[in-house]
PyMOL CGO cylinders between C-alpha atoms (Angstrom):
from pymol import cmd
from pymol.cgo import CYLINDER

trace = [
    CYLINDER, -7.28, 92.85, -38.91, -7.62, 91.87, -42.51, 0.3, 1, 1, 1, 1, 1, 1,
    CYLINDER, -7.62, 91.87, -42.51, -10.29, 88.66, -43.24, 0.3, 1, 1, 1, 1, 1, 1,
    CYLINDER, -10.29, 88.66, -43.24, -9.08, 85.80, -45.30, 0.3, 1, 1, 1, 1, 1, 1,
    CYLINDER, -9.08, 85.80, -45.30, -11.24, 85.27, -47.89, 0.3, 1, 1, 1, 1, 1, 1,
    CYLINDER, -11.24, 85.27, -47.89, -11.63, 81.40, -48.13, 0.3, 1, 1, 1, 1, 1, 1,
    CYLINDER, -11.63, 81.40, -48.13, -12.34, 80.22, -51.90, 0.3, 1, 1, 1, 1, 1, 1,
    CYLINDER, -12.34, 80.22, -51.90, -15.86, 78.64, -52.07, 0.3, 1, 1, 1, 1, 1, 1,
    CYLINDER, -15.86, 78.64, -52.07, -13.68, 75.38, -53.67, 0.3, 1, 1, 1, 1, 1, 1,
    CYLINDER, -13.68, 75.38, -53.67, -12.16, 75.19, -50.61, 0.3, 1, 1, 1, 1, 1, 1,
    CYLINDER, -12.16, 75.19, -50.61, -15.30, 74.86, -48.30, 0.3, 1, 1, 1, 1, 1, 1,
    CYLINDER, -15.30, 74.86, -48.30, -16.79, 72.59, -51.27, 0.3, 1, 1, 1, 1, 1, 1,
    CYLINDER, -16.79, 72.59, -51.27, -14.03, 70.64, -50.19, 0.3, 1, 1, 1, 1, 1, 1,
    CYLINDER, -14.03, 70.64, -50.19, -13.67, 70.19, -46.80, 0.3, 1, 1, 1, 1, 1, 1,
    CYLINDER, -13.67, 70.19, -46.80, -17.65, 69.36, -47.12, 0.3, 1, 1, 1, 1, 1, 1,
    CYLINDER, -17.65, 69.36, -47.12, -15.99, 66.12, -49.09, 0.3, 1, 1, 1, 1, 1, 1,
    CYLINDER, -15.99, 66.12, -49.09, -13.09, 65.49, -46.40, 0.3, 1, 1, 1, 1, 1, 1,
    CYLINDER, -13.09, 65.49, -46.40, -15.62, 65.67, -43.55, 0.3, 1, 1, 1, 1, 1, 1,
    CYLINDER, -15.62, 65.67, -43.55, -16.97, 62.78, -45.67, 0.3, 1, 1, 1, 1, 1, 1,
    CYLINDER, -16.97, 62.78, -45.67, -14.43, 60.76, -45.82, 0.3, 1, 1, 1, 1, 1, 1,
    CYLINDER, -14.43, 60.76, -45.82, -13.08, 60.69, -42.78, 0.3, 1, 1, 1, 1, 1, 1,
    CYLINDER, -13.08, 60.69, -42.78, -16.08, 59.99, -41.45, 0.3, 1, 1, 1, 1, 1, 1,
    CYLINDER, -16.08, 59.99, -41.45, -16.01, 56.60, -43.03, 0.3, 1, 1, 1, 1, 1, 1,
    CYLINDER, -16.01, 56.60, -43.03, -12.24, 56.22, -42.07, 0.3, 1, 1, 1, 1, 1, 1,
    CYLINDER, -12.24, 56.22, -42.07, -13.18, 56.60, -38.67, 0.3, 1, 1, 1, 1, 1, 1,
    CYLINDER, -13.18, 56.60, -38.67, -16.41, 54.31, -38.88, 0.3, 1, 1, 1, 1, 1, 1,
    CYLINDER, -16.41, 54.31, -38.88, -13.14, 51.65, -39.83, 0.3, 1, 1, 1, 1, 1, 1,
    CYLINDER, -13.14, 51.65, -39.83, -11.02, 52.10, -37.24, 0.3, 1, 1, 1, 1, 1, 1,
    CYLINDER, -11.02, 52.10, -37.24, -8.41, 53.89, -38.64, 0.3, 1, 1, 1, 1, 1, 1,
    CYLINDER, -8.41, 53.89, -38.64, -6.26, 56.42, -36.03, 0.3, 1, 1, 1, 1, 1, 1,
    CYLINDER, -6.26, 56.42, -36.03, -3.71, 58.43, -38.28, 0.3, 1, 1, 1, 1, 1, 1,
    CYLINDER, -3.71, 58.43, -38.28, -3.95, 58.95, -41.94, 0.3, 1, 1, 1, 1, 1, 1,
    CYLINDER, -3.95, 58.95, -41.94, -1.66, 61.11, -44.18, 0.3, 1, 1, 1, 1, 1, 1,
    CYLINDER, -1.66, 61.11, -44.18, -2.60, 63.82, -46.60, 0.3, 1, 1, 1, 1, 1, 1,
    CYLINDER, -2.60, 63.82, -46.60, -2.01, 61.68, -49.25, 0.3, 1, 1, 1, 1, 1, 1,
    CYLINDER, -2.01, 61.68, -49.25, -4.00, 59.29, -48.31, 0.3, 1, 1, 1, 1, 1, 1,
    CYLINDER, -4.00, 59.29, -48.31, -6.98, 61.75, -48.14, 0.3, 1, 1, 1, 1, 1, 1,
    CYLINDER, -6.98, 61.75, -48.14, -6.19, 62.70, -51.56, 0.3, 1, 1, 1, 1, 1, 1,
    CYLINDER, -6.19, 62.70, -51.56, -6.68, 59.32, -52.82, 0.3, 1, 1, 1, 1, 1, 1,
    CYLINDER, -6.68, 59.32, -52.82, -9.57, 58.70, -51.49, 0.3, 1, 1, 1, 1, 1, 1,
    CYLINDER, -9.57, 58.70, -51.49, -11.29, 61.88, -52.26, 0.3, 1, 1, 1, 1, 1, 1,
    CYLINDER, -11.29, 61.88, -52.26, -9.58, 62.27, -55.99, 0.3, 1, 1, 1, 1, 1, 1,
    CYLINDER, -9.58, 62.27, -55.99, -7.58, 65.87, -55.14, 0.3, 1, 1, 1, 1, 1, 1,
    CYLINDER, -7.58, 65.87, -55.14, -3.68, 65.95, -55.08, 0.3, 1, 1, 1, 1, 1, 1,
    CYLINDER, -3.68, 65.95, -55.08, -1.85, 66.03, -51.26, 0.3, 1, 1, 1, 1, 1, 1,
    CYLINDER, -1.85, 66.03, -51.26, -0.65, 69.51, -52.16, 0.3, 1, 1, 1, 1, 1, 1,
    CYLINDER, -0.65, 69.51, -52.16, -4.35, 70.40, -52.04, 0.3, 1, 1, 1, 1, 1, 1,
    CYLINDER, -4.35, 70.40, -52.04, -5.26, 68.85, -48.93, 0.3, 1, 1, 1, 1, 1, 1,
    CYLINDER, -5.26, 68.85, -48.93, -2.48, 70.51, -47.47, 0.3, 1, 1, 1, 1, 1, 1,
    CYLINDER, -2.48, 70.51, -47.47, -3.61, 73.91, -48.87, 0.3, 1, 1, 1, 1, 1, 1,
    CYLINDER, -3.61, 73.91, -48.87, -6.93, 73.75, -48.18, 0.3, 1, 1, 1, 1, 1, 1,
    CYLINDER, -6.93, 73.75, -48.18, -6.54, 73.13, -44.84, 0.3, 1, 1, 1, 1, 1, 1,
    CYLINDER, -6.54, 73.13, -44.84, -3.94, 75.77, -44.29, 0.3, 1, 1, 1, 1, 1, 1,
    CYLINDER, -3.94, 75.77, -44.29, -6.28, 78.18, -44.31, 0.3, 1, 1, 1, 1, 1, 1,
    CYLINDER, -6.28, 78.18, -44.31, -6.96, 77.39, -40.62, 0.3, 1, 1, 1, 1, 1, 1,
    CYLINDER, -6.96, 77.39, -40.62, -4.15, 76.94, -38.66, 0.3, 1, 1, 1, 1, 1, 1,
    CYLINDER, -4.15, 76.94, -38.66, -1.75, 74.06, -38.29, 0.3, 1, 1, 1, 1, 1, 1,
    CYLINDER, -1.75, 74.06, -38.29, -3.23, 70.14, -38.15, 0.3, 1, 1, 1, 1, 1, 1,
    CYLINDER, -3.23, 70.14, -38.15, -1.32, 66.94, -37.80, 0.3, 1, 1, 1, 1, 1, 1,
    CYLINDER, -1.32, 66.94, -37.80, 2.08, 66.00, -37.25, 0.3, 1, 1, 1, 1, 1, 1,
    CYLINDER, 2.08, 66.00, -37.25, 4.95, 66.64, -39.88, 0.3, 1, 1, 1, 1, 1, 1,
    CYLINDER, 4.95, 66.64, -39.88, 5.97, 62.86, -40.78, 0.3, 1, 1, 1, 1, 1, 1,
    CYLINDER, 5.97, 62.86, -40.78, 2.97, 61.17, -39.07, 0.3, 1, 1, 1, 1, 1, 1,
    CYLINDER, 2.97, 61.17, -39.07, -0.25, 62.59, -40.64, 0.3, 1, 1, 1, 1, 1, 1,
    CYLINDER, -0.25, 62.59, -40.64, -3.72, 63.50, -38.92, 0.3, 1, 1, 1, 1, 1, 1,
    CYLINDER, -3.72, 63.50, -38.92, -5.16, 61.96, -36.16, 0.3, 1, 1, 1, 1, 1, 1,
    CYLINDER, -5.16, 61.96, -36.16, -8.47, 61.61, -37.80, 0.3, 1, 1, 1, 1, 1, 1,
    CYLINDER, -8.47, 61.61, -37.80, -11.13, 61.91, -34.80, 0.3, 1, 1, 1, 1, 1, 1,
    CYLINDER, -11.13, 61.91, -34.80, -9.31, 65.73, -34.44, 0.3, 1, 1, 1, 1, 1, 1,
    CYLINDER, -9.31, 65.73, -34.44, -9.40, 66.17, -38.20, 0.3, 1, 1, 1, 1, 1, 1,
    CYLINDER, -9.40, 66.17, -38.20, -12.87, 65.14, -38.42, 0.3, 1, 1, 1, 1, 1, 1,
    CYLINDER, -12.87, 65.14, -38.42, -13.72, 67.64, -35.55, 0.3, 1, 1, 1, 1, 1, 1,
    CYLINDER, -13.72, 67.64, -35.55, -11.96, 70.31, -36.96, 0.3, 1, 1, 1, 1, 1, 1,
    CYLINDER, -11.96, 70.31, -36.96, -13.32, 70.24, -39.94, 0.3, 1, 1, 1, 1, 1, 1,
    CYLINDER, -13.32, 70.24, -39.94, -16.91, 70.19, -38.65, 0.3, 1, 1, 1, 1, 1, 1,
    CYLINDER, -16.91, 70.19, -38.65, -16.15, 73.24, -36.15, 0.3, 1, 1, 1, 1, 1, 1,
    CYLINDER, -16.15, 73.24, -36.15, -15.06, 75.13, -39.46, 0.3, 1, 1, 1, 1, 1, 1,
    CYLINDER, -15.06, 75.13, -39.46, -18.16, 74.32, -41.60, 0.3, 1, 1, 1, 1, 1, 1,
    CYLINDER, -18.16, 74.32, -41.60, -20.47, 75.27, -38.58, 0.3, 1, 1, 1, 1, 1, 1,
    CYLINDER, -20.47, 75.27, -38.58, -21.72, 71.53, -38.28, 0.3, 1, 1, 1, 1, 1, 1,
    CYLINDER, -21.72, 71.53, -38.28, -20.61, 71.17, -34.34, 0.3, 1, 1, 1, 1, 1, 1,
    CYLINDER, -20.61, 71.17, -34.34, -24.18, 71.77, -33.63, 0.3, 1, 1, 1, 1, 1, 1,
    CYLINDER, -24.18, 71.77, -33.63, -27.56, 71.47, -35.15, 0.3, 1, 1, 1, 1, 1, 1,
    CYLINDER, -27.56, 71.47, -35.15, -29.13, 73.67, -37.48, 0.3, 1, 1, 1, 1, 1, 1,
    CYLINDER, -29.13, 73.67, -37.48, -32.90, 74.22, -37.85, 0.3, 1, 1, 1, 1, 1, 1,
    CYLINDER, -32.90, 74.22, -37.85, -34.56, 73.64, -41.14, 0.3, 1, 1, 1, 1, 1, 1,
    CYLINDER, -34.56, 73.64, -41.14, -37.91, 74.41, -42.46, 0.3, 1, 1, 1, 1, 1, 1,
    CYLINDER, -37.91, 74.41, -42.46, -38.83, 73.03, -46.60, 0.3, 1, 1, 1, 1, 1, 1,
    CYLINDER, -38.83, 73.03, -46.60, -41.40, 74.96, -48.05, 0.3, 1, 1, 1, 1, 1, 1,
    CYLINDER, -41.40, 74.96, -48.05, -43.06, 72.90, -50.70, 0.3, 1, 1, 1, 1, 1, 1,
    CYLINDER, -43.06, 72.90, -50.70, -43.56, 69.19, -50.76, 0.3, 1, 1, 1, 1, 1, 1,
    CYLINDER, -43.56, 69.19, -50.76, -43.79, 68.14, -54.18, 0.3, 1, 1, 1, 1, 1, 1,
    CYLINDER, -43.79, 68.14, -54.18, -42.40, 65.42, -55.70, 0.3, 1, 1, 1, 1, 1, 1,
    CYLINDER, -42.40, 65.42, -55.70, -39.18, 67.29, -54.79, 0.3, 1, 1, 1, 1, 1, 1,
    CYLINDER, -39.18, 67.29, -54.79, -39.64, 68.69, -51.54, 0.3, 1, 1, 1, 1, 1, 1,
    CYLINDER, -39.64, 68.69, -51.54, -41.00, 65.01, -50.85, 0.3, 1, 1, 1, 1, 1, 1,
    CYLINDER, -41.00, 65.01, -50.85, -37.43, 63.52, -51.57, 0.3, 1, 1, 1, 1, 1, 1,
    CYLINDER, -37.43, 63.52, -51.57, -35.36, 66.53, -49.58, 0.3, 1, 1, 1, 1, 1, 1,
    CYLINDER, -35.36, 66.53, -49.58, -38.20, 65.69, -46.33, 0.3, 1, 1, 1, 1, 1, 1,
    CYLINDER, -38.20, 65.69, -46.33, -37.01, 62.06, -46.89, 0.3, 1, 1, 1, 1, 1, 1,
    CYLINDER, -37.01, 62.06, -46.89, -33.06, 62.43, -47.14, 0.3, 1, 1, 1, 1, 1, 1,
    CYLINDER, -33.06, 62.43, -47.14, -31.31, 61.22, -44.75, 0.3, 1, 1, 1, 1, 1, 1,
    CYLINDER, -31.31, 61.22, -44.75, -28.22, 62.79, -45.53, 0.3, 1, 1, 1, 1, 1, 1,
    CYLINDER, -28.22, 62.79, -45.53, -29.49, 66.11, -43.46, 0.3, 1, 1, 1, 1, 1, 1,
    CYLINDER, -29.49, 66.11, -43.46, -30.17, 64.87, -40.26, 0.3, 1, 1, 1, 1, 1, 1,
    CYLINDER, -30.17, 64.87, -40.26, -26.49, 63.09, -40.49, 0.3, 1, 1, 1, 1, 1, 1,
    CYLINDER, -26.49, 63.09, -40.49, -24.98, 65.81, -41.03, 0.3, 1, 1, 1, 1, 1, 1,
    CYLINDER, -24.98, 65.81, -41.03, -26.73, 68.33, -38.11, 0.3, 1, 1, 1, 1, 1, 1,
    CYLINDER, -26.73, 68.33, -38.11, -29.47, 69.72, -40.68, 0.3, 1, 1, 1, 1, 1, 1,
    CYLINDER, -29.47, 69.72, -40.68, -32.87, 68.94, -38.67, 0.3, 1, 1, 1, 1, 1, 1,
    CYLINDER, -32.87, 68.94, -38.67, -36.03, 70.05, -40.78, 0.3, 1, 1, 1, 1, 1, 1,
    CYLINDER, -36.03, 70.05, -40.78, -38.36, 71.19, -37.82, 0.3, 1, 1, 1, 1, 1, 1,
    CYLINDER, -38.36, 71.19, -37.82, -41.16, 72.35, -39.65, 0.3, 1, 1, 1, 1, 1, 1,
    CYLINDER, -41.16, 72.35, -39.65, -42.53, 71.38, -43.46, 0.3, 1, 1, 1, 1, 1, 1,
    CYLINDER, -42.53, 71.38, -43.46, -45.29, 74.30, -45.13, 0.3, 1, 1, 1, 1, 1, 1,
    CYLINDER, -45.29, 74.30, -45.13, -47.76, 73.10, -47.90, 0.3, 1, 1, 1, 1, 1, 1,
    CYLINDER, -47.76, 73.10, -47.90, -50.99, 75.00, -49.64, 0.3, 1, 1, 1, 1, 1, 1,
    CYLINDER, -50.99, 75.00, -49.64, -52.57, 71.50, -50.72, 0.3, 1, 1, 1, 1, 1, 1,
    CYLINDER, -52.57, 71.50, -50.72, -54.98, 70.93, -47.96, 0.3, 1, 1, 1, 1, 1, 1,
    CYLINDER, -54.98, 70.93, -47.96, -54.91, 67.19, -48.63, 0.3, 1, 1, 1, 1, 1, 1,
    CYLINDER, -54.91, 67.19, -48.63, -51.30, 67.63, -47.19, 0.3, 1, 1, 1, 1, 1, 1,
    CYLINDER, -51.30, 67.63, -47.19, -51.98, 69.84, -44.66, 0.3, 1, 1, 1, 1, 1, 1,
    CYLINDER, -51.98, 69.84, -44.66, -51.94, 68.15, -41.43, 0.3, 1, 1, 1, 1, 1, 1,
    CYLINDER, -51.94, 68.15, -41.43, -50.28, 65.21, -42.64, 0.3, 1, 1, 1, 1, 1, 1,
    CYLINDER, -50.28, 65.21, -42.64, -47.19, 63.74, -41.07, 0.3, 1, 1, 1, 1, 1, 1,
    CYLINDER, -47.19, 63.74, -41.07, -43.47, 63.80, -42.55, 0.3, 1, 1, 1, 1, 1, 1,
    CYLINDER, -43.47, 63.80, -42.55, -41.25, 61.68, -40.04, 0.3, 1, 1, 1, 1, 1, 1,
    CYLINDER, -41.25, 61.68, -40.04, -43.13, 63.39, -37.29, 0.3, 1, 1, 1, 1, 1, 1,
    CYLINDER, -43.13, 63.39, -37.29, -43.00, 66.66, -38.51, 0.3, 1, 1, 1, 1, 1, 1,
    CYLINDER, -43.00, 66.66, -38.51, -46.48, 67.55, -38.81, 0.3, 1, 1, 1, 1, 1, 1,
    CYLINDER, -46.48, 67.55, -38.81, -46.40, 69.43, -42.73, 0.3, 1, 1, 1, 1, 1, 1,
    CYLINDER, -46.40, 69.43, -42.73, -49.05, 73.37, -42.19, 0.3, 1, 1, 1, 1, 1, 1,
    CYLINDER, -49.05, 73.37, -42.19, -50.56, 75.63, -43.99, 0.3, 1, 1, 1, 1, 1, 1,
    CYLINDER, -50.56, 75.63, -43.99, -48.21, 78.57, -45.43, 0.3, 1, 1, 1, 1, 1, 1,
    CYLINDER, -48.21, 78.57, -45.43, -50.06, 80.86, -43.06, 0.3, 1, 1, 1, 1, 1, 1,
    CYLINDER, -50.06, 80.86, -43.06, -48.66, 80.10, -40.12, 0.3, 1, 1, 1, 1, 1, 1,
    CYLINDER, -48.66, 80.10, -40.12, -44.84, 80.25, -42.10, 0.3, 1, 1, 1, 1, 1, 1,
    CYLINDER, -44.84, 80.25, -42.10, -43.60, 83.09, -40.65, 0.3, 1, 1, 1, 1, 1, 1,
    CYLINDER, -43.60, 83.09, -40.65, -45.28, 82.49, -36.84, 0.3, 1, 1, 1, 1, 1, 1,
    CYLINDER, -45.28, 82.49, -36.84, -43.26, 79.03, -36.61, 0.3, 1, 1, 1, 1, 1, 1,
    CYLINDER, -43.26, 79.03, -36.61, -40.57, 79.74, -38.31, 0.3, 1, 1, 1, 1, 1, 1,
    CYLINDER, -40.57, 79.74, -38.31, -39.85, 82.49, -36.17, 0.3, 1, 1, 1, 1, 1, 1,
    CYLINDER, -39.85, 82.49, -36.17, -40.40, 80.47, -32.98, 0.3, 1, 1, 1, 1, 1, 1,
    CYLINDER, -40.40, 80.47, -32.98, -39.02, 77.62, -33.98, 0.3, 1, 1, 1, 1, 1, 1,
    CYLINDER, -39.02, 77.62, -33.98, -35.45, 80.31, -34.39, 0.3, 1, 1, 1, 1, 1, 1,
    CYLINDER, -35.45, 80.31, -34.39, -35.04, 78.37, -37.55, 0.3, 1, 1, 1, 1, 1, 1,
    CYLINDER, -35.04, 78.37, -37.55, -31.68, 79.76, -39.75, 0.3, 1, 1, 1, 1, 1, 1,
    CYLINDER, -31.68, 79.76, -39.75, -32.29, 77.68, -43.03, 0.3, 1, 1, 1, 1, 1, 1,
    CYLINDER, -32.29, 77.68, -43.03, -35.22, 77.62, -45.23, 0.3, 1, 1, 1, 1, 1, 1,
    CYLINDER, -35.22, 77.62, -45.23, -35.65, 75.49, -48.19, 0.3, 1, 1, 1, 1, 1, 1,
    CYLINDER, -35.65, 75.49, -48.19, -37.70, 76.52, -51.09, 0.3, 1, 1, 1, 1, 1, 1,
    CYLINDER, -37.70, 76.52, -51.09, -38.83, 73.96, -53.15, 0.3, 1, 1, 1, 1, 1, 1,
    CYLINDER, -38.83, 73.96, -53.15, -41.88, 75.43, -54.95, 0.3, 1, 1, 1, 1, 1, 1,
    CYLINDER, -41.88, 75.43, -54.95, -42.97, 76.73, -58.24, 0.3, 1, 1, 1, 1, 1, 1,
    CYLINDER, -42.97, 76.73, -58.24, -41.15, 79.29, -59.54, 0.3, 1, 1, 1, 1, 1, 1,
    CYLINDER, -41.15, 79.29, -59.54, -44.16, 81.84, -59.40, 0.3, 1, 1, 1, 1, 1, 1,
    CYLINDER, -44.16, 81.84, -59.40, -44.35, 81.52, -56.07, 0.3, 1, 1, 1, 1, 1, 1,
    CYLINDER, -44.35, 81.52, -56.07, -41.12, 81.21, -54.84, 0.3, 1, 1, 1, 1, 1, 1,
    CYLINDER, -41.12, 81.21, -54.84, -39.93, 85.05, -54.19, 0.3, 1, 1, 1, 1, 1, 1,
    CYLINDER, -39.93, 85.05, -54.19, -42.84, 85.51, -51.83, 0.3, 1, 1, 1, 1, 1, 1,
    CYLINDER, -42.84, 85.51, -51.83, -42.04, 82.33, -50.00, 0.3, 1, 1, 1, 1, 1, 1,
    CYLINDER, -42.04, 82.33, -50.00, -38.12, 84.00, -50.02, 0.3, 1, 1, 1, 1, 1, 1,
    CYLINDER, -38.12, 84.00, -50.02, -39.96, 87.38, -48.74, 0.3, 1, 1, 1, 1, 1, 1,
    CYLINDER, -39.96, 87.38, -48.74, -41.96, 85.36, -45.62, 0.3, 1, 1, 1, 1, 1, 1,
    CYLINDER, -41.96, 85.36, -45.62, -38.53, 83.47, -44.63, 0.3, 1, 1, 1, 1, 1, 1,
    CYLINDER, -38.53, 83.47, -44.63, -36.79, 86.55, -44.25, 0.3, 1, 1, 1, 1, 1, 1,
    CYLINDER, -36.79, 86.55, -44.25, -39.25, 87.82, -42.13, 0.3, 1, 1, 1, 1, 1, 1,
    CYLINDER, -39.25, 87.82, -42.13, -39.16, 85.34, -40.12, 0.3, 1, 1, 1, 1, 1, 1,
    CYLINDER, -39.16, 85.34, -40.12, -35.73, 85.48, -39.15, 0.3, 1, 1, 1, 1, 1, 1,
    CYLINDER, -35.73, 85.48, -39.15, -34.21, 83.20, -41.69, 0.3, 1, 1, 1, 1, 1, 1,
    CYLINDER, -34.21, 83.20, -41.69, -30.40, 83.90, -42.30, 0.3, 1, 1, 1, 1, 1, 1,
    CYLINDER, -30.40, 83.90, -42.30, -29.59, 81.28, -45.67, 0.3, 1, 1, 1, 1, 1, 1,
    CYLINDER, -29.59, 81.28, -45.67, -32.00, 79.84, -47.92, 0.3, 1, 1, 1, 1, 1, 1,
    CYLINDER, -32.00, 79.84, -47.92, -31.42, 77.15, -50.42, 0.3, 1, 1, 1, 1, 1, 1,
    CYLINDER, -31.42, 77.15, -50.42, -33.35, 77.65, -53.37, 0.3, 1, 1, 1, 1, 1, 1,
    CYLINDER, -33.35, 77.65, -53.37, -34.76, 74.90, -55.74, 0.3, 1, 1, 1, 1, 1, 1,
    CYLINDER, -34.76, 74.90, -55.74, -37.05, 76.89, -57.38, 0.3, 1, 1, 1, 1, 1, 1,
    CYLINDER, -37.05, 76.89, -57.38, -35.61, 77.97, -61.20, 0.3, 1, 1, 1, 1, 1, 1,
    CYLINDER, -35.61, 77.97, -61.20, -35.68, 81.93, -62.03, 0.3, 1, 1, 1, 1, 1, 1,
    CYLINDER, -35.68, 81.93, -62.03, -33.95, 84.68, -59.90, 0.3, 1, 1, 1, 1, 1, 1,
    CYLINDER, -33.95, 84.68, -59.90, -34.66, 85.60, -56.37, 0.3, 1, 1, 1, 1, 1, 1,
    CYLINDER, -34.66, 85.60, -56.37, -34.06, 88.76, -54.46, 0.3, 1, 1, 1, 1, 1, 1,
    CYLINDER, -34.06, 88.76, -54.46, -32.77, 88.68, -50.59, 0.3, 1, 1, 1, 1, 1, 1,
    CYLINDER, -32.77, 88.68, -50.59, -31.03, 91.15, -48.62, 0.3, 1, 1, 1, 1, 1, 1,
    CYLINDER, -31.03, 91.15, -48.62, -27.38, 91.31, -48.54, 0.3, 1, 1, 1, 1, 1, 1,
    CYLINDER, -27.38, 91.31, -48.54, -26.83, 89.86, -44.70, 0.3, 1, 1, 1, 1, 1, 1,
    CYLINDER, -26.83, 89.86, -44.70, -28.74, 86.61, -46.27, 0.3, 1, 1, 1, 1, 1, 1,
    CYLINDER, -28.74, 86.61, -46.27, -27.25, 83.85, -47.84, 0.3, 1, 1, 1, 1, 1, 1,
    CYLINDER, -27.25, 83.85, -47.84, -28.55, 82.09, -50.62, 0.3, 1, 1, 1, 1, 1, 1,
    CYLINDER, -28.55, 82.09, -50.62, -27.93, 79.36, -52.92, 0.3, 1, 1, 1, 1, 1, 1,
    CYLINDER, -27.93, 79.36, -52.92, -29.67, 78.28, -56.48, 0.3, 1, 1, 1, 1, 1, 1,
    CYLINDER, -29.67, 78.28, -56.48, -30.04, 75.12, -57.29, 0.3, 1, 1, 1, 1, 1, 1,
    CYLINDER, -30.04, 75.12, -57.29, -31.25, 74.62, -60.99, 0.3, 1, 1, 1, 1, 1, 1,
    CYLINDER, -31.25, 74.62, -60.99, -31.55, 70.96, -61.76, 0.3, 1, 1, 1, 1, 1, 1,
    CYLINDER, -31.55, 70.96, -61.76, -32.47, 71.74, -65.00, 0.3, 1, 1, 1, 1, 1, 1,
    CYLINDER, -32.47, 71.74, -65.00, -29.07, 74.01, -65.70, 0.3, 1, 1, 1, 1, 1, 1,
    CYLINDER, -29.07, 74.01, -65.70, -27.08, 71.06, -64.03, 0.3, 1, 1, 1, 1, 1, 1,
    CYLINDER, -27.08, 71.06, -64.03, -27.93, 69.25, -66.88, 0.3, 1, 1, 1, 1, 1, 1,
    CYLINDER, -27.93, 69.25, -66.88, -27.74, 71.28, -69.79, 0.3, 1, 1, 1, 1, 1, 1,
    CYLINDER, -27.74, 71.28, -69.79, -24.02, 71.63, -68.79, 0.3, 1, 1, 1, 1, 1, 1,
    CYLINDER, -24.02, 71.63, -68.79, -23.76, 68.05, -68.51, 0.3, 1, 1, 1, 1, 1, 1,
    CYLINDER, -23.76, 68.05, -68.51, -25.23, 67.81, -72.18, 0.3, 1, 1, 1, 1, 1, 1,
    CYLINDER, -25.23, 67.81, -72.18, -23.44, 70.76, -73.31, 0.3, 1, 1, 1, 1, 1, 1,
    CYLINDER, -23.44, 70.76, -73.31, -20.02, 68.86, -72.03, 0.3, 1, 1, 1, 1, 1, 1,
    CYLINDER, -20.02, 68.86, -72.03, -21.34, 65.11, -73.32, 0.3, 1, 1, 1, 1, 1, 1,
    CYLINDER, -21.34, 65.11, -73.32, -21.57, 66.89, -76.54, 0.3, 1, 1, 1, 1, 1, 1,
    CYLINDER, -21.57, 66.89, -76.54, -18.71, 69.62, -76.47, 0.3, 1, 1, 1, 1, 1, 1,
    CYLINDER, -18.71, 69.62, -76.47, -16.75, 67.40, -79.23, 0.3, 1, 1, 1, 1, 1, 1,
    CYLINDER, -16.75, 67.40, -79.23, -19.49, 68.43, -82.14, 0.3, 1, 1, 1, 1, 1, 1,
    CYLINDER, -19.49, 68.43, -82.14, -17.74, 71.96, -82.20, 0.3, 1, 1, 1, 1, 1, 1,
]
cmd.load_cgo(trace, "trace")
């Protein structure tokens, strides 16, 4: 049986549906129409429609979405019906902010383990997770069965923190650290350049010089 390949957009976008509707559930609200997700998320109804298309049949032709089944559904397809185990690698002033986000725990991401080198950090607490030295990365990661690792450390450093992760058992990594890293195929990875974010934001700000 042939896979569907579902367009990264897609996902990107059911991320932002799952968003919504949490907040039109949080009001009360029992059926809603693709239109009105549309409007609230800024996408066209024929989009909604499409994107969720892609896995199976939802709602009622004429009536809409009942949005507590939406709202499941969508969760069950972005793997969020359960928790996932975290562990940040680097706390910086950025891996600081990511330890602090609340955004992760809402949405199932639970960082159960935090690795620094400073030993003035070492030992210290992060919202009870007790931050350790990067020796004992790939003993607790590996324990802990963690499946996401988050690199936020200098660049120099951060294909041997990508190496240890792997090791340990980690199958997707979120990288925050700029330059190129290598992983095997069977792990997925994301870049995330701050720096390159905004170049294209300057490059677009100032598109109309050319």
């Amino acid at each position: 049986m042939k896979t569907l390949k579902i367009p990264e957009a897609t996902i990107i976008r059911l991320s932002v549906y799952s968003r919504y509707l949490t907040e039109v559930d949080r009001k009360g609200i029992v059926t809603i129409s693709s239109g009105d997700v549309a409007e609230g998320v800024g996408v066209s109804p024929a989009q909604v429609r499409k994107d969720l298309a892609y896995f199976g049949e939802f709602g009622t032709r004429g009536v809409g979405y009942n949005v507590k089944d939406l709202h499941h559904h969508i969760l069950k397809i972005l793997g969020l019906a359960q928790d996932w185990s975290v562990t940040l690698v680097g706390l910086g002033n950025l891996g600081l902010a990511l330890s602090s986000y609340k955004g992760f725990r809402e949405r199932g991401f639970v960082i159960t383990s935090i690795f620094d080198n400073d030993p003035h950090k070492i030992g210290t607490q992060i919202k009870d997770v007790e931050v350790m030295s990067l020796e004992k990365l790939e003993e607790v990661v590996a324990a802990n069965k963690t499946q996401i690792g988050i690199i936020a450390v200098p660049a120099a450093a951060a294909q041997d923190i990508a190496d240890k992760l792997v090791a340990s058992g980690v199958k997707a990594i979120l990288n925050f650290a700029p330059g190129v890293l290598n992983v095997p195929p069977e792990v997925e990875l994301r870049n995330v350049d701050l720096a390159v974010n905004l170049e294209v934001l300057t490059f677009n700000v100032g598109a109309q010089r050319f």
